[in-house]
C-alpha positions in Angstrom: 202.2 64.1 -55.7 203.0 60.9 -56.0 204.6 61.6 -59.2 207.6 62.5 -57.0 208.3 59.0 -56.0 209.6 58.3 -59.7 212.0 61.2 -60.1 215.3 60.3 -61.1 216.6 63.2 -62.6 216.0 67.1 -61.7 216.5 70.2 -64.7 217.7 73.9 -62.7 217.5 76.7 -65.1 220.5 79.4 -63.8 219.4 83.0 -63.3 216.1 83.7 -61.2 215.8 80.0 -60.1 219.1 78.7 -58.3 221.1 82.6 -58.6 219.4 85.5 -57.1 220.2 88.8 -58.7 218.9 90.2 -55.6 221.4 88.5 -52.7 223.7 87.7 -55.9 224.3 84.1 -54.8 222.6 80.5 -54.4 220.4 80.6 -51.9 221.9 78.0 -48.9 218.7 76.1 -49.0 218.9 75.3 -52.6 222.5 74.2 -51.9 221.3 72.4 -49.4 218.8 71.1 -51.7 220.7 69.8 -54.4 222.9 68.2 -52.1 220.3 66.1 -50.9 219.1 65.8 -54.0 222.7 64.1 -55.0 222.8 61.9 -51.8 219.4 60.3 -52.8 220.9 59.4 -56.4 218.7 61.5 -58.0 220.4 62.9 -60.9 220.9 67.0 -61.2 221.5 69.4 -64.6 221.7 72.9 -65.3 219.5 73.8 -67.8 220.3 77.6 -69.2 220.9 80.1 -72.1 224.0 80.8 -70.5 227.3 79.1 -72.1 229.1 76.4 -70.4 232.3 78.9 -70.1 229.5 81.6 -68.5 228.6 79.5 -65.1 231.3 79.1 -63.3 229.1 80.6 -60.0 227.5 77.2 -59.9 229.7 74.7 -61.4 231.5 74.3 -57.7 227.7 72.1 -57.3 228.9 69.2 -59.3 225.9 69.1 -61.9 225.5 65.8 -64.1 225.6 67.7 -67.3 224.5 71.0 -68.4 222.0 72.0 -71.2 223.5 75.6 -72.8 222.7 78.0 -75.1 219.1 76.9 -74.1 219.4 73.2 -75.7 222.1 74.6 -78.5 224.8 72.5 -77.1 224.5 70.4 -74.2 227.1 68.8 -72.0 228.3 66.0 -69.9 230.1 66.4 -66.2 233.6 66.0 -67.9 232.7 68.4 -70.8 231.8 65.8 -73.5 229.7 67.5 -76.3 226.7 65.3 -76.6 225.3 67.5 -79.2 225.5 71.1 -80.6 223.4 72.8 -83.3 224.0 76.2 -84.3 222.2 79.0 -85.9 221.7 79.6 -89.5 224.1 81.4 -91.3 221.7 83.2 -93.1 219.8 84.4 -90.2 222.8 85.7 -88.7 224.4 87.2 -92.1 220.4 89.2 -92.2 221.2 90.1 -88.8 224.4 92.0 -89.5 223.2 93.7 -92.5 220.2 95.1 -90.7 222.0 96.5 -87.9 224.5 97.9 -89.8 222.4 100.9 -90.3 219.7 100.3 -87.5 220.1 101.1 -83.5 220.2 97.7 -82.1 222.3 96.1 -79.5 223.0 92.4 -79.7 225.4 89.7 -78.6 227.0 86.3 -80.6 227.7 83.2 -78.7 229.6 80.8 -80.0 230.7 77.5 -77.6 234.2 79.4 -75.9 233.3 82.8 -76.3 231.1 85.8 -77.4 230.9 89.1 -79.0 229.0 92.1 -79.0 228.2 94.6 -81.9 228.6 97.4 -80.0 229.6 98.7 -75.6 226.2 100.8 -75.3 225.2 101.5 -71.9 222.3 98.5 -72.2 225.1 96.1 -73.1 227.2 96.8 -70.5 224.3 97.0 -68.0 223.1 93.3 -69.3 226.4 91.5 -68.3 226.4 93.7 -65.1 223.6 91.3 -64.2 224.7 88.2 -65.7 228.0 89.1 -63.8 229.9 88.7 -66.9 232.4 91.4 -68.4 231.4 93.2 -71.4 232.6 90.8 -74.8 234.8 92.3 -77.2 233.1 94.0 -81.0 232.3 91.6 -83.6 234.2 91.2 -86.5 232.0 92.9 -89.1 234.8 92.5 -91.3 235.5 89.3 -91.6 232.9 87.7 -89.2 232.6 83.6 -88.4 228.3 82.9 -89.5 228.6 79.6 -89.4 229.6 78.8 -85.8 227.5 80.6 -83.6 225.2 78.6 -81.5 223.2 81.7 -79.9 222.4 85.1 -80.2 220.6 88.1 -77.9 218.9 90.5 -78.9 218.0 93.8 -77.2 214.6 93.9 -78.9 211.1 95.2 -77.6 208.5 92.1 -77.4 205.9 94.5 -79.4 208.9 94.0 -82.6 209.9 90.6 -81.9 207.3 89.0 -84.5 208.4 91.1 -87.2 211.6 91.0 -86.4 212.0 87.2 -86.7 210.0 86.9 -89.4 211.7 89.1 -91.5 215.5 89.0 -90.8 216.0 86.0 -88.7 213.1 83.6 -89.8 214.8 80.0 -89.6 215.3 81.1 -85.7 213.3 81.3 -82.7 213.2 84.1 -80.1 212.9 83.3 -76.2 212.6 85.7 -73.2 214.5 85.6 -70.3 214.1 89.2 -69.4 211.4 92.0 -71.0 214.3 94.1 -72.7 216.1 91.0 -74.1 215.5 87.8 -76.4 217.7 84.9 -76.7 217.7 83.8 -80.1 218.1 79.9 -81.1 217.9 77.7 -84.4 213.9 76.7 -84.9 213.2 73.6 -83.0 215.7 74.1 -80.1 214.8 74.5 -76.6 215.8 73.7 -73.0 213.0 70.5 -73.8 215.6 69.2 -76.7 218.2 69.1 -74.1 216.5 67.1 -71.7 215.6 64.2 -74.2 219.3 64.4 -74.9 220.2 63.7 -71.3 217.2 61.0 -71.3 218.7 59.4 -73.9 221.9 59.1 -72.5 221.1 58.3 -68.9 219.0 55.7 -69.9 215.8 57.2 -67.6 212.5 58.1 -69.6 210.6 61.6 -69.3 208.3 60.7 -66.8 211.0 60.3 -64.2 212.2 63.8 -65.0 211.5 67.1 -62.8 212.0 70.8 -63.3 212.1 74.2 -62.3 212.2 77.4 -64.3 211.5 81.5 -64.5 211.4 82.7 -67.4 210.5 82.5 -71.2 212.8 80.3 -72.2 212.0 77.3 -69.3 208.3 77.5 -70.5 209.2 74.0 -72.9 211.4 72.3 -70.2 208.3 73.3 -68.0 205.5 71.6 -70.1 207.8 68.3 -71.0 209.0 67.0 -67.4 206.9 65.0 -65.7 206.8 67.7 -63.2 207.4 71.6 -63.8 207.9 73.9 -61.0 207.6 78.2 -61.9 209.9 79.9 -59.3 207.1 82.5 -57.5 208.8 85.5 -59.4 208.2 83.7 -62.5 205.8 85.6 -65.0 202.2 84.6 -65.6 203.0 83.1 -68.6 205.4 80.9 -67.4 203.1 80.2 -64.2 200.2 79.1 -66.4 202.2 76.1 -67.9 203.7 74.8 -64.5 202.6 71.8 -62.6 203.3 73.9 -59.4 204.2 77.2 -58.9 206.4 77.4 -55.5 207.8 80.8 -53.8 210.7 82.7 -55.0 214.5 82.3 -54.9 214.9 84.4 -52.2 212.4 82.6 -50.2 212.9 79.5 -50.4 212.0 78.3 -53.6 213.6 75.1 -54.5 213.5 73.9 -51.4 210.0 74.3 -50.7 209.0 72.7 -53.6 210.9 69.9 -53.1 209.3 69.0 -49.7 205.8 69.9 -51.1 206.8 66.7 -53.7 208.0 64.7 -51.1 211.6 64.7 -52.6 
C-alpha cells in the first residue's frame, strides 16, 4: 500500500465504475471522492469507450482529460485532440458487406456522432442503458470508412474469434457487456490513452492509478501502478487487478481509496 503515497494521477472508466445502471447516477461517495481527489492535486481522467459528446452525465466533475473510444481519441479539459486513430477502412468496408445480407446489429462512431445499421429492439435497448437516444441509419449508400474511430458490435463471444479474424482482422474486439463488443484499430486500448496523458502531464506510470469493470479496462488495469476491479466486475477482469474493492452501489471508489490511503 505504500504505492499510494506516489499517485499523481487517477484513470475512471464510465459505466459500472463511477455510473450505476442500477440507481442511474454517480454514487455521492464517489463524488465525494473525486473531489477530494482534486483538492489533494491529484490529477483525475475518464477513461471510456463512450465518445466525448456521449458523457455529459459526468462532465459537470471537471475531469483533467478524457480517454474515448477506449484510447481511439483522447482529450484534454478544454477539448484539445491530443491524438485520434481510427479504424481501418477495410475492416469497416468487410463489415458492411457482411451484414448486408447477415442479421447483425452494429453501431459506427465517429468523434461528433454515430450511426446505427439498423432500430432493432437490441439497439434500442443498448442506448436505453447507455441513456443515449437511438442514432440515425448509416449511409450504406454513400457511407464515410475512413473516419470512424469505433465500432459495436452485437455479436455472441462464442463468434467473436471468427468474426474478427475474418471480416474485421486489422481490429480488436473488447467487452463491455456479454451481448456486445466494442471494436478498435489493433493496438488501441484504454492503456494507449494513459501513456498519452503521461506524456503530456509530465508524471511517469508508476504514479498512475485505476479503476475499471469490464473487458475493455482489463489493459488500463494491468499498466497503472495500481488497478482497482469494481466488485461487480467479472472474474476475468478481477484476476488482473491489484485490488478488487466493492461495487458501485456500495461504495466502491471510495472504499478503495481509503484502503490505499488516498
Amino acid at each position: 500500500m505504500d504505492k499510494a503515497t506516489t499517485v499523481k494521477a487517477v484513470f475512471f472508466d464510465i459505466d459500472g465504475t463511477l455510473f450505476s445502471s442500477t440507481s442511474r447516477c454517480i454514487p455521492e461517495s464517489a463524488m465525494r471522492a473525486i473531489a477530494l481527489l482534486r483538492e489533494r492535486g491529484i490529477r483525475i481522467f475518464i477513461a471510456t469507450g463512450r465518445s466525448i459528446n456521449a458523457i455529459h452525465h459526468v462532465q459537470h466533475l471537471d475531469f483533467d482529460g478524457y480517454i474515448t473510444f477506449n484510447g481511439g481519441c483522447c482529450v484534454t479539459r478544454d477539448k484539445r485532440v491530443l491524438f485520434r486513430q481510427a479504424l481501418d477502412p477495410q475492416d469497416i468496408q468487410q463489415l458492411l458487406n457482411y451484414t448486408s445480407n447477415q442479421p447483425m446489429n452494429f453501431s459506427l462512431m465517429y468523434e461528433d456522432c454515430h450511426f446505427v445499421n439498423q432500430a432493432t429492439q437490441e439497439i434500442i435497448d443498448m442506448y436505453a442503458y447507455l441513456n443515449l437516444p437511438v442514432p440515425p441509419l448509416v449511409d450504406r449508400m454513400n457511407p464515410d470508412i475512413c473516419n470512424i474511430l469505433q465500432a459495436n458490435i452485437l455479436l455472441r463471444q462464442e463468434d467473436e474469434l471468427e468474426f474478427m479474424s475474418k471480416i474485421m482482422p486489422n481490429s480488436v474486439a473488447t467487452r463491455w457487456a456479454p451481448h456486445s463488443a466494442d471494436i478498435n484499430p489493433k493496438g488501441i486500448s484504454k492503456k494507449v490513452g494513459v501513456e498519452i496523458f503521461c506524456e503530456h502531464y509530465g508524471f511517469h506510470i508508476s504514479e498512475t492509478m485505476s479503476f475499471g469493470d469490464g473487458g475493455n479496462d482489463i489493459e488500463m488495469l494491468k499498466h497503472t501502478a495500481i488497478g482497482v476491479a469494481m466488485g461487480n466486475a467479472p472474474d476475468e477482469v478481477k484476476a488482473v487487478a491489484d485490488y478488487v474493492t466493492d461495487d458501485i452501489d456500495n461504495d466502491g471508489v471510495w472504499n478503495a481509496l481509503v484502503y490505499f490511503g488516498i
